[in-house]
ZAMARGU-4260 file (C-alpha; in steps of 0.2 Angstrom, whole numbers, plus 5000, padded with zeros to 4 digits):
<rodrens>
0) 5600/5880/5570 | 5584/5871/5571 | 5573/5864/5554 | 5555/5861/5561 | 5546/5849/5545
5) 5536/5861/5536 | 5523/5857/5526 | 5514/5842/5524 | 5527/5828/5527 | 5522/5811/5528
10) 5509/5814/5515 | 5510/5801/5499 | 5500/5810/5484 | 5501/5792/5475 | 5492/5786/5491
15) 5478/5797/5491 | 5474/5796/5473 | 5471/5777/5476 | 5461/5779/5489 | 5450/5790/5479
20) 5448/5777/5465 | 5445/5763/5476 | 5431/5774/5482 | 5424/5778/5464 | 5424/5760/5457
25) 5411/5751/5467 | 5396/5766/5464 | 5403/5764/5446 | 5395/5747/5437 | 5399/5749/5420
30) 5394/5732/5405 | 5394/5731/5388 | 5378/5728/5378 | 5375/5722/5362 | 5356/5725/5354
35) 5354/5717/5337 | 5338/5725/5329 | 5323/5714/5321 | 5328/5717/5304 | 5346/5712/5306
40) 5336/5695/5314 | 5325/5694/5300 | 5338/5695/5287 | 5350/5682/5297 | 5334/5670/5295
45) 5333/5675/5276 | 5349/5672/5272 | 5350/5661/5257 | 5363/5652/5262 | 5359/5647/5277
50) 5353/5628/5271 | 5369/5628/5260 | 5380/5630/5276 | 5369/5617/5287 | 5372/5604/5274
55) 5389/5609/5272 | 5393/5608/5292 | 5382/5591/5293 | 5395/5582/5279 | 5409/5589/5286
60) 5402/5582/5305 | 5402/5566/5295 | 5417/5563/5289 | 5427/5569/5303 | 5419/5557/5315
65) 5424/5543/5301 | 5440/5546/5300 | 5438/5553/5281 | 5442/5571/5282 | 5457/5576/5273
70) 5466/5594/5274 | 5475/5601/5259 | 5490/5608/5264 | 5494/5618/5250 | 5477/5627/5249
75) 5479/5629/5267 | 5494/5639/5266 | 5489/5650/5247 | 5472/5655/5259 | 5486/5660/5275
80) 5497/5670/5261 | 5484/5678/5254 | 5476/5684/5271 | 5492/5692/5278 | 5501/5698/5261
85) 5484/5703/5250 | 5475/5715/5260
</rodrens>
């Protein structure tokens, strides 16, 4: 008795569909965009604290180049505990 192959042998359905999705993803350019309206601008530029936080970020510059700036360990870890444990 004699088996001929029937049906499609040698054919890798796996294959295939990878070809077809290597087709697909050149014609396909797809990026992420971010448009921040002119009242969300105008409000950034508003913000009250705005000069607060330059001079804040100016002493702080300060004092680490001179060597001054200390961390406090204990105020470090209360603002880590209460971020993961006080949600």
């Amino acid at each position: 008795m004699k088996i001929n192959n029937i049906g499609p042998s040698g054919v890798n359905p796996y294959k295939n569909h990878m070809k077809q999705q290597q087709v697909q993803t050149p014609n396909q350019a797809k990026s992420d965009q971010v448009e921040i309206s002119s009242k969300a601008k105008e409000m950034q530029e508003r913000s009250q604290f705005a000069e607060a936080r330059q001079e804040k970020i100016a002493k702080l510059k300060v004092s680490v180049e001179n060597g001054t700036y200390k961390v406090d360990p204990k105020a470090v870890a209360s603002k880590m505990i209460d971020f993961y444990f006080n949600k």
